[in-house]
C-alpha positions in Angstrom: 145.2 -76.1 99.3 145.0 -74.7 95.9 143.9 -70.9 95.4 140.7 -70.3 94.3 139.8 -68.1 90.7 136.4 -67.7 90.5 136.3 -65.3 87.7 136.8 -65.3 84.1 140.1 -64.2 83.4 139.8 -64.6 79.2 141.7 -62.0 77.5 143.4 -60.7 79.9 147.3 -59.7 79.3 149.9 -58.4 81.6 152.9 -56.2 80.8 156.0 -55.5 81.2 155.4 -53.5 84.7 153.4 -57.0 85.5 150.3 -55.1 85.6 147.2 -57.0 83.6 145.3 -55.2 81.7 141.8 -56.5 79.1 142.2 -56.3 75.8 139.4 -54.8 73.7 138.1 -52.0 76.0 136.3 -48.5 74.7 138.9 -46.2 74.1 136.8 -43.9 76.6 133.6 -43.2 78.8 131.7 -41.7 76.0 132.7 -44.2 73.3 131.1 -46.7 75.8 128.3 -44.9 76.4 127.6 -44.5 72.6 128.4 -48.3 71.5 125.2 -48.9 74.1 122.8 -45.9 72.6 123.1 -47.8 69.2 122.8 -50.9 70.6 119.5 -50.0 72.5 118.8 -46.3 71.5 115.1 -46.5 72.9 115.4 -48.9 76.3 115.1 -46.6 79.3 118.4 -45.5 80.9 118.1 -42.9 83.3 114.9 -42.6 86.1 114.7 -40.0 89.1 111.0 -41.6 90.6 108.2 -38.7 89.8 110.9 -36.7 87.7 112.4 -37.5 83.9 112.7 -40.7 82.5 115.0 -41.1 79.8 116.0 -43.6 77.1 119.6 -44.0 76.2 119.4 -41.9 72.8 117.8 -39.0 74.9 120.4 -39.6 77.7 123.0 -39.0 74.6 121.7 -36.6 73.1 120.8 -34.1 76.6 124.4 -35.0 77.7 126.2 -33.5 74.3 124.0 -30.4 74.6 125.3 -30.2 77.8 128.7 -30.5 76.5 128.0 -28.2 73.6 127.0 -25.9 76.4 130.5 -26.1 78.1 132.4 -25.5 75.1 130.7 -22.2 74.3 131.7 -21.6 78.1 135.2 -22.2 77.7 135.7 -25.1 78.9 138.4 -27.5 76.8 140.1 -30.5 77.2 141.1 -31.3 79.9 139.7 -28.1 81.9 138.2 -29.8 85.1 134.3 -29.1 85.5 132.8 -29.4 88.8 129.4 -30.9 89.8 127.9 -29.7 93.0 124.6 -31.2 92.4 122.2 -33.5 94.3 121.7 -37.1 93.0 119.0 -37.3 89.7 119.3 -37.4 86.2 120.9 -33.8 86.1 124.0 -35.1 87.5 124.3 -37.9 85.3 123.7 -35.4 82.2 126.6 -33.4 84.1 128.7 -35.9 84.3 128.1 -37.5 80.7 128.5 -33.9 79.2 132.0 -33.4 80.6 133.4 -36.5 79.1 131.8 -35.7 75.6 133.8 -32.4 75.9 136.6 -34.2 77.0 136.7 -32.3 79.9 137.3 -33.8 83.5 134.8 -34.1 86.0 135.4 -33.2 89.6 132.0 -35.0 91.6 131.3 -32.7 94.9 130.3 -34.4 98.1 127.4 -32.7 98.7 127.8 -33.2 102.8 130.8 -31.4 102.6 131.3 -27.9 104.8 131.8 -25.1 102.8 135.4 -24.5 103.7 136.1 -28.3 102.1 133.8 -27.4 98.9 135.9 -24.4 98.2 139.3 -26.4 98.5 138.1 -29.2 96.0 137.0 -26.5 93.7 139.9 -24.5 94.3 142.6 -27.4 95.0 141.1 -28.7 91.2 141.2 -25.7 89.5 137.6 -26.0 88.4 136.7 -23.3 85.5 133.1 -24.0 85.9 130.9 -25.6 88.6 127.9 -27.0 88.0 124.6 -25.4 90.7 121.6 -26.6 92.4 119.1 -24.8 91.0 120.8 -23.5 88.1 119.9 -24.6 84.2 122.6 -27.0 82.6 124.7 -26.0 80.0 123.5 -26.2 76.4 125.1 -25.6 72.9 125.1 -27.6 69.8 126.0 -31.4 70.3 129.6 -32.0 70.8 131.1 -34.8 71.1 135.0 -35.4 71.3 136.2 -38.5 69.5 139.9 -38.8 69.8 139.9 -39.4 74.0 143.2 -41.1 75.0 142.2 -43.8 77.9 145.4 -42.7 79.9 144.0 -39.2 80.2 142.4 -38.8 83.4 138.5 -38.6 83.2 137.4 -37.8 86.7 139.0 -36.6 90.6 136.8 -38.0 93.4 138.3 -36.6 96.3 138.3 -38.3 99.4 135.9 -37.6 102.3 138.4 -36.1 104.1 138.1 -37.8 107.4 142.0 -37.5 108.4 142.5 -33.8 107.0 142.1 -32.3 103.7 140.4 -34.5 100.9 142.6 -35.9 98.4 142.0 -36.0 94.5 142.3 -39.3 93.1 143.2 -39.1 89.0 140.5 -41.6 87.9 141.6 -42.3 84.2 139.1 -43.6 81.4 141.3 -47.0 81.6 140.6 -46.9 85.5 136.8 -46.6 84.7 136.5 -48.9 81.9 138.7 -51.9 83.7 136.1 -51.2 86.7 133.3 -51.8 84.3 134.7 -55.0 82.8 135.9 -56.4 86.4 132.1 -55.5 87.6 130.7 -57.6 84.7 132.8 -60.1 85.2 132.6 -60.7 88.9 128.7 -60.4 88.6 126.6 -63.3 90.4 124.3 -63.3 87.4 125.0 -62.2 83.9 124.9 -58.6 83.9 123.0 -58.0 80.9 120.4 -55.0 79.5 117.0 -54.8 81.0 117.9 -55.0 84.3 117.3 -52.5 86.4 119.2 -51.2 89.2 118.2 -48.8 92.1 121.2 -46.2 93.1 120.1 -45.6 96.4 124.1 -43.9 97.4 125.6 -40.7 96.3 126.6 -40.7 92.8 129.5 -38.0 93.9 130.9 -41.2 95.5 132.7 -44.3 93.8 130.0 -46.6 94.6 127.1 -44.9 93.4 128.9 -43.4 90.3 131.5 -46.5 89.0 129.9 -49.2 90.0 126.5 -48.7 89.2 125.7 -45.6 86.9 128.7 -46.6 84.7 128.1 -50.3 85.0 124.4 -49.9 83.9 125.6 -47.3 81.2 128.0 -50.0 79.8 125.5 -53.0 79.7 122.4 -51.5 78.6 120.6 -51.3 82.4 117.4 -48.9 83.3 119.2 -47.2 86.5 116.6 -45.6 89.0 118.2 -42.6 91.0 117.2 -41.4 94.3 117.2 -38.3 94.8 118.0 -38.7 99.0 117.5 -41.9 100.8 114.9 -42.4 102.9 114.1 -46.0 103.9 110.3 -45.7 103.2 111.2 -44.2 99.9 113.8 -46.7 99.4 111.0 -50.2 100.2 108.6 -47.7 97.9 110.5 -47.5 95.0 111.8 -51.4 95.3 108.1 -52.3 94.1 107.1 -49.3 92.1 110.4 -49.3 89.7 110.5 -53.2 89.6 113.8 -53.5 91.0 115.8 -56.6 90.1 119.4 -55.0 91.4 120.3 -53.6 94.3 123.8 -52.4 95.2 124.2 -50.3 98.2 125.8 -50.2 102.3 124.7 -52.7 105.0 123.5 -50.4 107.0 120.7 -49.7 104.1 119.9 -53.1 104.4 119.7 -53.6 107.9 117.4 -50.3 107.8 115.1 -52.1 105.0 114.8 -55.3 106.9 114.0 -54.1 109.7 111.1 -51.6 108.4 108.0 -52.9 110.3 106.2 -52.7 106.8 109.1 -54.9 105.2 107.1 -58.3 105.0 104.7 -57.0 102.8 107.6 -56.5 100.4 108.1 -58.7 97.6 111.7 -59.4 96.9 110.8 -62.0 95.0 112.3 -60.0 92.0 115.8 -59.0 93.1 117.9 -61.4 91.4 121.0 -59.8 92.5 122.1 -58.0 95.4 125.7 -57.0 96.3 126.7 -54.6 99.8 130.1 -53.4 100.5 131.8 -50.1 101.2 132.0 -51.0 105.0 132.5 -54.1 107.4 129.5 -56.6 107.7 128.2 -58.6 110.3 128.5 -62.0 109.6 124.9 -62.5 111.1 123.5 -59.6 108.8 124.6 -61.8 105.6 122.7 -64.5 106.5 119.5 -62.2 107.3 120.2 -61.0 104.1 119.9 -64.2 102.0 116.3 -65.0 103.9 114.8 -61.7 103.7 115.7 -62.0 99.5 115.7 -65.5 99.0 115.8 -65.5 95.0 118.7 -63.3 95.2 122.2 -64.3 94.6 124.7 -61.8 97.1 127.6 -61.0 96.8 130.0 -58.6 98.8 132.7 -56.2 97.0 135.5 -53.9 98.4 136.9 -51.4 97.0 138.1 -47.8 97.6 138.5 -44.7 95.4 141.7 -44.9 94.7 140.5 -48.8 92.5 137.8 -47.3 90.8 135.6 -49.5 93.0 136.0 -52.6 92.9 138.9 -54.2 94.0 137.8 -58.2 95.7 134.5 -59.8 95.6 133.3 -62.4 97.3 130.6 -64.7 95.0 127.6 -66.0 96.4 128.5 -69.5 96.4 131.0 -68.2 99.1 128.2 -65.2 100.9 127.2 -67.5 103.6 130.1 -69.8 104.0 133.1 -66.8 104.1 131.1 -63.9 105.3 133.7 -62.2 107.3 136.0 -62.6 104.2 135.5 -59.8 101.0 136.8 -62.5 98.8 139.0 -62.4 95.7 140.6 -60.5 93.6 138.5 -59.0 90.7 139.8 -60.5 87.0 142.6 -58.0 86.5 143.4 -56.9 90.3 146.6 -58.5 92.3 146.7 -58.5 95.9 149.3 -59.1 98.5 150.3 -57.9 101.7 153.2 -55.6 102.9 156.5 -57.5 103.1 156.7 -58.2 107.3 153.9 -59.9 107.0 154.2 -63.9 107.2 151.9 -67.1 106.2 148.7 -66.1 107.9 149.6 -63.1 109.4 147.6 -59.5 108.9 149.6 -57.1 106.9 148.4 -53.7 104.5 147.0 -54.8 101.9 148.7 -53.5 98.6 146.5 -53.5 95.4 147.7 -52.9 92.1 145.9 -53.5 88.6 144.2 -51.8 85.6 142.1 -49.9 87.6 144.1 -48.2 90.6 144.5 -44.5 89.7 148.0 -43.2 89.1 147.8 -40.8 91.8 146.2 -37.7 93.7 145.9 -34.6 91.9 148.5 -31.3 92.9 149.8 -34.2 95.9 153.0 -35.2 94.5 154.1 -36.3 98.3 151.1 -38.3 98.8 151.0 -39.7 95.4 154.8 -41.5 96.0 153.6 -42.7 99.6 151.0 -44.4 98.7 151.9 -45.7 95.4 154.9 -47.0 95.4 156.6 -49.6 92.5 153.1 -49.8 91.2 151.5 -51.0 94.3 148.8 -48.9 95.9 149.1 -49.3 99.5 145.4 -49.4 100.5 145.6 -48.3 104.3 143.6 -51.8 105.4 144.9 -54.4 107.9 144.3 -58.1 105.8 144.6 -61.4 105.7 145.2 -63.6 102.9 144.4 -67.6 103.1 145.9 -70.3 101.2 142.7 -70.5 99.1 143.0 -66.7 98.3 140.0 -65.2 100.3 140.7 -62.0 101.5 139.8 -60.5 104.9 140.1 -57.0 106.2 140.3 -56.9 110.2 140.5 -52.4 110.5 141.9 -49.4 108.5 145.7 -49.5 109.3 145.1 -46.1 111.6 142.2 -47.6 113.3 144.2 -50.3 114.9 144.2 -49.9 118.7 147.8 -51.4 119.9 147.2 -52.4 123.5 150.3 -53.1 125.6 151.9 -54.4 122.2 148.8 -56.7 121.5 147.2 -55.4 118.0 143.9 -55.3 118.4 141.3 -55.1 115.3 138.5 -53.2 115.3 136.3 -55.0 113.2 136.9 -58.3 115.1 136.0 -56.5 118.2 132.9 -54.8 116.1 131.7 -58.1 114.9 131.7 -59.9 117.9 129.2 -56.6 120.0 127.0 -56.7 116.5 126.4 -60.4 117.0 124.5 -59.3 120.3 120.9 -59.6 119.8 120.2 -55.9 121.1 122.9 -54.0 119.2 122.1 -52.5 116.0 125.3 -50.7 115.4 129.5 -50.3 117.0 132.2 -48.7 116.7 136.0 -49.7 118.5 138.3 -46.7 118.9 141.5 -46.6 121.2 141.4 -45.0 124.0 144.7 -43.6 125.5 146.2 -44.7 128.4 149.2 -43.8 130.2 150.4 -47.6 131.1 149.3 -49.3 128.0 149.5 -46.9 125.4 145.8 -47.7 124.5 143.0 -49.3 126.1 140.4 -50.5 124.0 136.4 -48.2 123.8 133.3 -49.1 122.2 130.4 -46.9 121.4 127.3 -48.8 120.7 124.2 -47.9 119.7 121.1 -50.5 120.4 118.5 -51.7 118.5 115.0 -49.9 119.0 113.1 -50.4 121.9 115.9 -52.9 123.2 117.3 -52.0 126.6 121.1 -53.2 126.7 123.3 -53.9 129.7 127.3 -53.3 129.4 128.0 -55.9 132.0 125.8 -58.2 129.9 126.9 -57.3 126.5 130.7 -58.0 128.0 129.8 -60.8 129.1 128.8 -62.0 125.5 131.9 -60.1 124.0 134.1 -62.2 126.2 132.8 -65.6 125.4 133.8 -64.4 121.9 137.1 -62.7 121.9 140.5 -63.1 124.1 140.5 -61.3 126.6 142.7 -58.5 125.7 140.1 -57.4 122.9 136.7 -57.2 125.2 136.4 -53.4 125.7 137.0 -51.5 128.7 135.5 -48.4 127.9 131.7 -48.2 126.5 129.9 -45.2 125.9 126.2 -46.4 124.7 124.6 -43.9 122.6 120.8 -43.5 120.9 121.8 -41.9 117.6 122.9 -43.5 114.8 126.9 -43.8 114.5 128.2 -40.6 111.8 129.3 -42.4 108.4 130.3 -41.1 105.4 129.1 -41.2 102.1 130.0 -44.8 101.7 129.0 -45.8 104.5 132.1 -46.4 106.6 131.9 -44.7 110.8 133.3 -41.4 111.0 135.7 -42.0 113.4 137.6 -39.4 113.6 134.2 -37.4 114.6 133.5 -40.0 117.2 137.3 -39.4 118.8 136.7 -36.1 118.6 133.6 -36.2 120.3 133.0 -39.0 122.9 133.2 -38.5 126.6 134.7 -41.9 127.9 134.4 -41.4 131.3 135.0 -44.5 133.8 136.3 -48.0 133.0 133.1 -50.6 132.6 131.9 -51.7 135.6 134.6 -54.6 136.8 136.2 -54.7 133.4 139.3 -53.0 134.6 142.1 -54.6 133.3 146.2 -54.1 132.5 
């Protein structure tokens, strides 16, 4: 069966380290950003709903004040610049002001304690940090030319969920390869005039490469919320005539299911992608109904590629939907060498747009890149036709008596129930089998749910083996971060297994 290439792969050369690369990109973030303000100097660019409203030429011109502003501060190239501010138009000036000073942005999550904030800004070495509440930066209009694109442009650190966050180098080649493999794994043309609604952090990849830059670099009006809130969210849907949504299932799930959400008309999304954390198979096909003129697609990605690193077109959405499916133009994928034909292995990753490493982690940097593979952390599969599917996060994996178990799976089949809204699978441990396998589940509102019942459904979709033995049901929503994935290390951390489920005692 032949492997599937859905995407356009024109222009596209590899090197002598095998890694492929597109030919023709911007030299940098702000040379992209000014080949679209004289393109379009006058469409609107940046909107934060009852705030500014800016077109690209007033975008450009704020965001080299801004930079001016830095220079007189101190900051040079290469000094790191940190931005501790909420999502809006301020941000993106922040961000846009440190590349035109050549500078290199360090994005603060905003949910972080204040122990983690100080050892980004510390661990980065940040000579200025941008403030709530504080004026930007402002100077004469700079704007530095002569940007190398292997000079690192950005650190996103990581959310920090097994210990301190790491700061992956994200390059102006990382960002501008995202761009181009965004455009060219779109379901419909990406083209100016559309306009996209960032309803995620911009601090994180999602929100900031693959929709701020991606609308910067095709000429799209993106609307910024400030904070989601699902009302908001329906609200601004109609009010900003949205045509593109990008964001986290769970946002959708939240939208749908919005007792006011029929009135909405999604007649006008044209486009709609989710990813940043496992689907339901059943929630992509509620998806496709509740926007029918939309064409949905799912991407994967982590920090470390810039975003994007598979895609799964819509031609594929309701057919594959437990898959995240290919590689984008210039990304390879394979798995680690034990694994065999059909088997689940880590997923390595290499391409244009993986980050050369984390920053002041020299030890981390050679563990998890290694021959210029990034080793991604996720459990895969890899079919003959190419699809991709990720069954857990390689520390997520509960290992029962020597059976693997993975999580998703075991997530998937509980979320199928018709009264579960949310799950989580952790291991439990156990003296015998080294780990037993625990769900917490949170149910839909106003449905009751029975953990007899709801294993009883589990069963008559997994083997045996998998069908939890521990479940703590719970009325608050699971903890995610940023990006939408379960915290769960907060949830080991935190959860109160008690006794085995009712005559679901197994060894």
């Amino acid at each position: 069966m032949p492997r599937i290439q859905p995407f356009d792969q024109s222009g596209i050369v590899r090197g002598s380290d095998g890694i492929a690369r597109f030919q023709d990109l911007p030299r940098s973030v702000g040379e992209m950003l000014r080949l679209t303000v004289d393109q379009i100097p006058d469409a609107e660019f940046l909107v934060e709903p009852g705030g500014e409203r800016l077109t690209y030429r007033q975008a450009w011109d704020r965001s080299a004040r801004v930079a001016g502003g830095l220079r007189t501060a101190g900051i040079r190239r290469g000094d790191r610049v940190a931005i501790r501010l909420g999502n809006g138009v301020n941000w993106c000036l922040a961000f846009f002001g440190i590349q035109l000073a050549g500078a290199i942005a360090v994005p603060v999550n905003t949910r972080f304690s204040q122990s983690e904030v100080d050892y980004v800004v510390n661990d980065s070495g940040a000579k200025f940090v941008f403030l709530p509440d504080q004026p930007l930066p402002d100077g004469a209009p700079l704007a530095v030319e002569d940007v190398n694109e292997k000079k690192v442009s950005a650190i996103f650190y990581t959310s920090g969920t097994t210990g301190f966050p790491k700061g992956a180098m994200t390059t102006h080649e990382n960002f501008l390869a995202n761009v181009e493999n965004c455009k060219r794994s779109a379901i419909v043309p990406l083209r100016s005039g559309l306009r996209g609604l960032i309803s995620v952090p911009l601090f994180h990849v999602t929100g900031c490469n693959a929709q701020l830059l991606v609308g910067a670099g095709i000429g799209s009006t993106m609307v910024i919320m400030p904070a989601f809130e699902v009302q908001s969210f329906l609200k601004t849907i109609t009010e900003e005539r949205i045509d593109s949504l990008v964001s986290v299932p769970a946002v959708y799930w939240l939208a749908m299911n919005q007792p006011n959400f029929r009135q909405l008309d999604t007649s006008r999304i044209e486009r709609l992608s989710y990813g940043g954390a496992p689907i339901a198979p059943d929630l992509v096909l509620r998806i496709t109904e509740a926007f029918p003129n939309a064409r949905v697609s799912n991407g994967f990605g982590l920090t470390e590629t810039s975003a994007l690193a598979t895609s799964l077109p819509h031609e594929f959405a309701r057919l594959r939907p437990e898959t995240v499916g290919f590689p984008a133009p210039v990304v390879d994928v394979r798995l680690d060498e034990g694994a065999l034909d059909g088997d689940v292995g880590e997923l390595l990753i290499r391409g244009q747009n993986v980050v050369p490493g984390y920053w002041n982690k020299p030890e981390a940097t050679a563990e998890t890149f290694v021959d210029g593979w990034l080793h991604s952390g996720d459990m895969a599969r890899i079919d003959a036709q190419g699809f991709v599917q990720i069954v857990d996060r390689k520390k997520d994996m509960v290992i029962r008596g020597g059976e693997n178990v993975y999580c998703v799976e075991v997530e998937n089949a509980l979320a199928a129930h018709p009264a579960v809204f949310e799950a989580a699978v952790l291991g439990v441990p156990d003296s015998m089998m080294g780990e037993k396998v625990g769900a917490v589940v949170v149910p839909k509102p106003g449905c009751s749910l029975e953990v007899e019942e709801l294993l009883e459904f589990a069963g008559g979709l997994l083997a045996d083996f998998k069908v939890p033995q521990y479940v703590v049901i719970r009325t608050e929503m699971l903890p995610r971060n940023p990006g939408g994935k379960i915290l769960k290390k907060s949830l080991r951390e935190n959860v109160s297994w008690g006794h085995f489920a009712q005559s679901r005692e197994r060894n």
